[in-house]
N, C-alpha and C positions, 0 to 999 in steps of 0.2 A: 504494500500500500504506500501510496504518498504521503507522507510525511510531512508536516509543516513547522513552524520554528514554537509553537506553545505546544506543540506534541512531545519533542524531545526532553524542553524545561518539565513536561510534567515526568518524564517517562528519569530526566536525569535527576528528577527530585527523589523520589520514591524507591530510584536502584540506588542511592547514595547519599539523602540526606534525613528522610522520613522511612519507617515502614510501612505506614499506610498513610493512605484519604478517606476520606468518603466522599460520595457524590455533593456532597453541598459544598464542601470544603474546596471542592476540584472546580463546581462551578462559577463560586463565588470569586476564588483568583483567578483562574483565564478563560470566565465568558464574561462579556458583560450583564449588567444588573439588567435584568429582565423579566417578565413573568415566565419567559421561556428560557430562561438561560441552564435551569437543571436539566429542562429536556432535549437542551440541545446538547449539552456536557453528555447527556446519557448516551445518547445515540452514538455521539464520536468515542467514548468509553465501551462502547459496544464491538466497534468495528477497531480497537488497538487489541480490545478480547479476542476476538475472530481471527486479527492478525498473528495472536502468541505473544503478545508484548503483555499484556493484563492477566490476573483473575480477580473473577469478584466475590463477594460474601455476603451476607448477611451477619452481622454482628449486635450483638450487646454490647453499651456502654451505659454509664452514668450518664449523666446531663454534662454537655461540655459547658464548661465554665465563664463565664467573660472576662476574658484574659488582657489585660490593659497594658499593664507594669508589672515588673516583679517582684516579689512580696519580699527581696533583700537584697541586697548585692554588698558585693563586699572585696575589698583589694587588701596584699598583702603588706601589713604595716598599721594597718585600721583595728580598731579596737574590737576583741571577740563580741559578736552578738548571744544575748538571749536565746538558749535555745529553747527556753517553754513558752515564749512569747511569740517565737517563730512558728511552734507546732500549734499553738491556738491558732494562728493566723491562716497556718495552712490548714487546719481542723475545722474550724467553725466555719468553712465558704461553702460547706459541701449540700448541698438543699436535700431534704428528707424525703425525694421523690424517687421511684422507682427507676431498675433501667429501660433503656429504650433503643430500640435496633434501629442500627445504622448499614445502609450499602457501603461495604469500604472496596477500596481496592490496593493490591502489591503487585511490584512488576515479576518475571515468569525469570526461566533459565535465560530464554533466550533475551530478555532487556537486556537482564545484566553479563552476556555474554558480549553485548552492545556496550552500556554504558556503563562497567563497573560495579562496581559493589557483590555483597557478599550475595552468590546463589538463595530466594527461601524458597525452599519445598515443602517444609513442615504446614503442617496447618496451623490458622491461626490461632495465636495462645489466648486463650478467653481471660485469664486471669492479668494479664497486659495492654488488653483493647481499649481500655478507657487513658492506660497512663500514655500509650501509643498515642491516639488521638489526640490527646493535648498537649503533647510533644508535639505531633504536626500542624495545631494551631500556634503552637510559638515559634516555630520557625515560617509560618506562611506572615506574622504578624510581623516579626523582624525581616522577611525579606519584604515586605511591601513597604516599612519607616527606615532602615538599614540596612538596605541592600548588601554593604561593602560586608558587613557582618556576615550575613546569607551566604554571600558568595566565598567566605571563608570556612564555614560551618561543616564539621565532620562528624556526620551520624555516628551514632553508637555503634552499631555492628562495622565501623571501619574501623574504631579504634582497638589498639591492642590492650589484650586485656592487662589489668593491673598488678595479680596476682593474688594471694590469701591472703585477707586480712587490709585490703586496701579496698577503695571506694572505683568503680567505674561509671563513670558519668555519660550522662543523655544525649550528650553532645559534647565536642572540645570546638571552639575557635578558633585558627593558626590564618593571622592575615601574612597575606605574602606564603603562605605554607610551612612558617616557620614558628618565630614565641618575637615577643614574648604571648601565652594563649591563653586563655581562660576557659571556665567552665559553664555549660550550661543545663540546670538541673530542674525538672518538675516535681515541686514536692509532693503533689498527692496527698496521702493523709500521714504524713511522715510524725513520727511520735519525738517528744524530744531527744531522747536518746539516738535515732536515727538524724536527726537534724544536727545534733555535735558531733554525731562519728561524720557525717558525711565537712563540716566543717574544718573539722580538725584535719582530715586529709589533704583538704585543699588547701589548709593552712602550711602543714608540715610540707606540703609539696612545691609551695611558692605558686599557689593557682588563687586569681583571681574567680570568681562566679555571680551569676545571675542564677537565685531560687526562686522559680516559679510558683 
């Protein structure tokens, strides 16, 4: 099939910086705002499926969240944060409503035999589809305010892992593909305990971060 140039952006997002979309997510950055813009996103979602470039799903998540700013940031030399102050913060956003399925989609063997990134075959992880999704709303929000950021951004499954007893993160930052880089992390319902270890790592490591 032919190819166009917001084909490849979505196809090199998804083999190299997000694991998944969904359809609103996919139409809302490259079709425009329209009453039809999901239904056009679907069809051409349809025809990269047909091609081997997609699969799709049916998924469960939480409610995606409105994700504006980050609920911390912090550089090395700045004073330790709170970290029960941080876990309320990421605790109490979360609304007492059920989940609710979403169409998502991942690119196939053959994208990323194209664009890079790590092969998935597995199916998808249920117990991840929600931290997933709002993982790819902060990288669709940062590439549409910071691009230069975006275009530096290295998904998780490209980073090397960090070993036992160390934190791996949602994302690293390397502008220019080098450091100095930071971290970019969604907290979820991260409890205080997990909000210091993941801290303290990035502390001892000389990582700058954005907690989502």
């Amino acid at each position: 099939m032919q190819r166009q140039d917001h084909d490849h952006e979505l196809l090199q997002t998804l083999a190299c910086k997000v694991r998944l979309l969904t359809l609103a997510q996919v139409a809302a950055t490259w079709w425009s705002v329209s009453a039809h813009a999901q239904r056009n996103a679907k069809r051409r979602l349809m025809q990269l499926e047909a091609a081997g470039f997609l699969q799709q799903q049916f998924v469960l998540a939480e409610p995606m969240l409105p994700l504006n700013k980050p609920i911390a940031t912090w550089r090395p030399g700045q004073a330790d944060p709170d970290p029960n102050i941080l876990a309320w913060k990421l605790q109490s956003r979360w609304p007492g409503v059920a989940p609710a399925e979403h169409l998502a989609y991942r690119t196939t063997v053959l994208a990323h035999r194209e664009y890079g990134g790590p092969p998935r075959v597995k199916p998808f992880r249920s117990g991840t589809i929600t931290h997933d999704l709002h993982m790819s709303a902060v990288y669709l929000l940062i590439r549409a305010n910071r691009p230069d950021v975006a275009a530096a951004w290295v998904g998780e499954d490209l980073i090397p892992k960090a070993g036992f007893g160390l934190s791996d993160p949602d994302a690293v930052i390397k502008p220019n593909g080098g450091r100095p880089e930071w971290v970019i992390e969604f907290g979820g319902k991260y409890d205080a305990r997990h909000v210091g270890d993941f801290h303290n790592d990035c502390r001892d490591r000389g990582r700058a971060y954005e907690l989502w």
